[in-house]
C-alpha positions as CSV (number, residue, x, y, z in Angstrom):
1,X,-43.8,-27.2,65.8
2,X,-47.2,-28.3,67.2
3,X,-50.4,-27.1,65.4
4,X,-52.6,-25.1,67.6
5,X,-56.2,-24.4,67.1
6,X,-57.7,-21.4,69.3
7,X,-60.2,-23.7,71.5
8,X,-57.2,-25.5,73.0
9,X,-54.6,-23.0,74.0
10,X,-53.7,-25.0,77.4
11,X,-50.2,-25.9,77.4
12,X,-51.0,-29.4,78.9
13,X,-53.3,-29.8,75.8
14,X,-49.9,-29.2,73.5
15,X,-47.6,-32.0,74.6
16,X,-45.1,-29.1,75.0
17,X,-42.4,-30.1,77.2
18,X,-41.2,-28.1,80.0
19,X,-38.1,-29.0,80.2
20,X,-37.3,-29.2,76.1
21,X,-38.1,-25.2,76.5
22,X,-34.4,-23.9,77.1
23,X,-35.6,-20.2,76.3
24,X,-36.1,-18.5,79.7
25,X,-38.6,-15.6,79.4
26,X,-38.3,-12.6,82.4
27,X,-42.1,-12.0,83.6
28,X,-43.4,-8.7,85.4
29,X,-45.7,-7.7,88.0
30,X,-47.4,-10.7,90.2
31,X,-45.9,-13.6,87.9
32,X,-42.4,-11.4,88.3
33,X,-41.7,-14.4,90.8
34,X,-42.4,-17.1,88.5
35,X,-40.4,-18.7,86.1
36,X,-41.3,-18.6,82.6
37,X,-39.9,-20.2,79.5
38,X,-40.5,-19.5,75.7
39,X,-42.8,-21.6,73.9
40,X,-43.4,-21.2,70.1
41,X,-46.0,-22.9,68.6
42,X,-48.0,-22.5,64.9
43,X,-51.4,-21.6,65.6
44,X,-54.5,-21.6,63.8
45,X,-57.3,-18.7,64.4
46,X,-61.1,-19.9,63.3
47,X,-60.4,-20.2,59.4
48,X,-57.6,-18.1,58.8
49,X,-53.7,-19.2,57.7
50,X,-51.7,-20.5,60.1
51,X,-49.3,-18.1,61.6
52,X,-46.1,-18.9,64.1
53,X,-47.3,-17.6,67.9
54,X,-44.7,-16.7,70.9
55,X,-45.9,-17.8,74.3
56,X,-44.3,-16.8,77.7
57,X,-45.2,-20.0,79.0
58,X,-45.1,-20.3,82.9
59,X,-46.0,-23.6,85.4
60,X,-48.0,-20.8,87.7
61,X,-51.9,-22.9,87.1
62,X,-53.2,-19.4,87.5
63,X,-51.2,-17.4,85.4
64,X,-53.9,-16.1,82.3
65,X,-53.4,-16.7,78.5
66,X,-53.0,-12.9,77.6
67,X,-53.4,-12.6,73.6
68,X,-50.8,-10.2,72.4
69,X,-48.4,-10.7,75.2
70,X,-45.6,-11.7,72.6
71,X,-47.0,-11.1,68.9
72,X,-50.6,-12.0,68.3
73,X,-51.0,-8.2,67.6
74,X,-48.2,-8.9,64.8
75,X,-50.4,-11.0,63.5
76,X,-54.0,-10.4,63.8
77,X,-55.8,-7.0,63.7
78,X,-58.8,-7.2,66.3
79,X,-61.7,-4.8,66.8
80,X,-63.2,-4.4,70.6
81,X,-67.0,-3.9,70.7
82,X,-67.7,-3.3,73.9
83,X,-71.2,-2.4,74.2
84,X,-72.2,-5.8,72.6
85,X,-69.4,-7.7,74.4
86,X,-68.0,-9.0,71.5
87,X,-64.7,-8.5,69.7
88,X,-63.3,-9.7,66.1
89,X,-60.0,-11.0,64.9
90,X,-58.9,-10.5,61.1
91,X,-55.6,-11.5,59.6
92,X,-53.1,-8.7,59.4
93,X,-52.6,-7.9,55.3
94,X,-49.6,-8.3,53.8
């Protein structure tokens, strides 16, 4: 698996293959049409441990990363500040 760091989350950054993913991955609402294929990659979040992140990985250029989508949230705990536009990400304890 390829090491991730959170600036470069583009799959074209990743040297993932598209064709090497044999997972397919059913998407909803306006990527519904698209298809999407499983990509698993280990990640590293600013200076915490590095954990194993799912990806629904589709070849729709518009499609947005969406954080949680498969199990960031099983992973990190993050807090939404809203009126200072800022949010923070903490490993989850074990």
């Amino acid at each position: 698996m390829k090491a991730l760091t959170y600036a470069s989350y583009r799959t074209h950054r990743l040297g993932a293959v598209w064709e090497r993913q044999r997972l397919s991955v059913p998407l909803g609402g306006n990527l519904a049409r698209f298809e999407a294929r499983a990509l698993v990659l280990m990640a590293n979040v600013e200076q915490f441990p590095t954990v194993e992140l799912a990806f629904a990985w589709t070849r729709d250029r518009n499609a947005p990363l969406i954080l949680g989508h498969m199990n960031f949230f099983l992973a990190f705990d993050m807090c939404f500040y809203r009126s200072e536009l800022v949010f923070e990400i903490s490993p989850k304890i074990a």
